[in-house]
N, C-alpha and C positions, 0 to 999 in steps of 0.2 A: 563093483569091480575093484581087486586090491591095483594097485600102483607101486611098481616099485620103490624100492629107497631111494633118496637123494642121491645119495653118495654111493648108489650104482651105477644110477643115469650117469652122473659127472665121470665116474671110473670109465664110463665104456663109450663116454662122448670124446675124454682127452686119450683113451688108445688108439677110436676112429681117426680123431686128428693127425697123430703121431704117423700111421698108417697111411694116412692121405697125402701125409709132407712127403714121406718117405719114396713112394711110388715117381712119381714125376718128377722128385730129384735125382732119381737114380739114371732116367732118361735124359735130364739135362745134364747133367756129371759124365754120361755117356759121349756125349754130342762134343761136347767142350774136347775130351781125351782123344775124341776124331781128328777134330780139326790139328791137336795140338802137336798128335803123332803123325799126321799125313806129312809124308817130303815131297810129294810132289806139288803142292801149293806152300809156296812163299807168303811167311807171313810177317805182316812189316811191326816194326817195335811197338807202335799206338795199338795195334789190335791185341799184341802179346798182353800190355799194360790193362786192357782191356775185358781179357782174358781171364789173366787173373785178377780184376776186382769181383768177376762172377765167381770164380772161383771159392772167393773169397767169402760169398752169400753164401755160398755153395754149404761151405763149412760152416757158416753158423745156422742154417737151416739144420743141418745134421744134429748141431747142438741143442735145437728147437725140438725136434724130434724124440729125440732121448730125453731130454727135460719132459717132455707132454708123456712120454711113457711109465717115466720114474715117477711122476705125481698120479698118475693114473694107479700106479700098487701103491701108493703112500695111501690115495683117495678112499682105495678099497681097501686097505687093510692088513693087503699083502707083504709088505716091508715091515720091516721088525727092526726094532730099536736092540741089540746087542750089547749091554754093556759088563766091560773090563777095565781094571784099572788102568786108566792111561793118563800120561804124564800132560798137562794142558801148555804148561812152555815150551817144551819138545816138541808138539805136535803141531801148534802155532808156529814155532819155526821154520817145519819142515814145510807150510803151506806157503808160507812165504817166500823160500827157497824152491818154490814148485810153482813160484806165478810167472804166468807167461811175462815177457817183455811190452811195455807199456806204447805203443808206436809214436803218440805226439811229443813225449817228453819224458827223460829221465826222474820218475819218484821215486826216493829213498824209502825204506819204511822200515822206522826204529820200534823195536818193543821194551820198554819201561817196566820193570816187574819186583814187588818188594819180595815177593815168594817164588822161586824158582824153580823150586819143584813142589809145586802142586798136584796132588792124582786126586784124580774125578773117575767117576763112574760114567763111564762112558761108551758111545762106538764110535771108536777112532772114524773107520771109512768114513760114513756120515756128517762130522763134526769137521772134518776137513773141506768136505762140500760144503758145509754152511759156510766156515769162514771163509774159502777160499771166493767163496761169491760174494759176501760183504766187504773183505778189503778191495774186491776187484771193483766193486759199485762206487767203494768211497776213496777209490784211490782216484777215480775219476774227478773230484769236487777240489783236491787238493791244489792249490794253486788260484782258484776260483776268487778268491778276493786280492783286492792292490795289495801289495806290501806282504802277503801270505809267502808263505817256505814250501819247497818241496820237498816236502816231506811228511808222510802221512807216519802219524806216533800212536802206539799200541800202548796206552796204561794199564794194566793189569794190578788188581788188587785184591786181597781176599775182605770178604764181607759175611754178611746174610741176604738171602732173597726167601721170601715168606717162611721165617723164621728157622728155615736151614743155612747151615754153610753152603757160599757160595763164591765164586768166581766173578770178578765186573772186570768189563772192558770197556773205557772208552776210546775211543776211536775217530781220528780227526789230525788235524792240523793244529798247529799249537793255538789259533787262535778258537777254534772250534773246542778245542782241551777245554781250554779257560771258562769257556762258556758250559760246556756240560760241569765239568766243575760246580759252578755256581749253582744250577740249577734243582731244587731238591726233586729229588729221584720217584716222589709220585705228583709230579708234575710233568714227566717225560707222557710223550705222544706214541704211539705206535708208529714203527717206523715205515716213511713213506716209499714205496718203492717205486712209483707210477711215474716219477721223471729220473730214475737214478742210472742213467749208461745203457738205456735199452736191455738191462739186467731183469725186470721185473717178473716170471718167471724163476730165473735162479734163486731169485732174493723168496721168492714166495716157499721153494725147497727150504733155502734156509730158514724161513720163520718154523716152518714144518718141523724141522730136525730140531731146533731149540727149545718148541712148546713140546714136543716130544722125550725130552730129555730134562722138562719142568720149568724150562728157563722162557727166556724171549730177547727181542730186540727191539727199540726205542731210539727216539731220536727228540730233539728239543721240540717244543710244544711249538715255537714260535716259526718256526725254521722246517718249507716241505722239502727245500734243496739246500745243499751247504750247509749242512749242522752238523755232519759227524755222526754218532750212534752208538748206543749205550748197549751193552750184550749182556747180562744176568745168564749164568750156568750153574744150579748144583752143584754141588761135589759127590751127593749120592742119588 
């Protein structure tokens, strides 16, 4: 008996998924807009407050859903990596300027860069969901030790990664800088995603999109949480 491939079953387990989240949230998203538009029931502030913290699930289930779908064509084969010249500081900036607001506390986030205008071979769309889910995982750690700054810092450098030109970002808090810094670069770890902001999911898109485009992401060998993380990009 043949058996299908892998990476069929896994494609059309994470679309069942996505399908499964989606149906019964549609019905609780329903129920919630009942209650909220009914005038004839008084609803006191604790239930409002209440409300929308479901609300709130609400939305990132949705997020959940779309994530399980987008790796479901990644899985299969169906997304396609598009690349055009695109500017990597430009583009970096604008993901920046495109991150949601942080709710526990004000993070700064500076980019450092000796090359300004760098053009990489690239797909923009894509390359902005990677990073826009790794600053958002490590914007979470930032403040994480005594004496740490608020502020998550983007070094950007040009280099080589397997003997092409390439692109490095480290990514961190200054004391996290220090530490990737030091550490010589085939001694970095694959980066962990399983405690990072309940991101794990998104962060697994972005490993996708980076191995996809030749590159990857790392994190200090020593360190599963609070290390920061090293990004390696081609430029072609």
């Amino acid at each position: 008996m043949n058996t299908p491939p892998l990476d069929s079953e896994l494609s059309r387990l994470l679309s069942l998924a996505s399908h499964e989240i989606r149906n019964p949230l549609s019905t609780v998203l329903g129920y919630i807009g009942f209650v909220t538009r009914d005038k004839r029931t008084e609803i006191s502030e604790q239930h409002r407050q209440w409300l929308q913290l479901a609300l709130n699930s609400c939305a990132r289930l949705q997020e959940v859903a779309v994530q399980l779908s987008d790796y479901s064509r990644m899985v299969s084969g169906e997304t396609k990596i598009v690349r055009k010249p695109t500017d990597v500081g430009m583009l970096l900036n604008e993901v920046i300027d495109a991150l949601p607001p942080f709710p526990e506390r004000a993070v700064t986030i500076e980019v450092k860069t000796k090359d300004p205008s760098v053009i990489v071979q690239a797909d923009s769309v894509w390359l902005k969901t990677a990073f826009t889910s790794i600053l958002t995982a490590l914007r979470l750690e930032v403040g994480a030790e005594a004496g740490a700054t608020e502020k998550l810092c983007v070094d950007h450098s040009t280099g080589e990664y397997q003997g092409k030109p390439a692109s490095w970002f480290l990514v961190g808090d200054v004391r996290q800088l220090d530490r990737l810094r030091q550490q010589p670069k085939n001694e970095l770890a694959w980066f962990n995603d399983k405690d990072r902001g309940n991101l794990g999911l998104t962060l697994w898109i972005a490993k996708w999109v980076l191995n996809a485009h030749g590159g990857g992401i790392w994190a200090p060998a020593e360190a599963s949480k609070g290390g920061g993380g090293v990004v390696a990009l081609p430029h072609a």
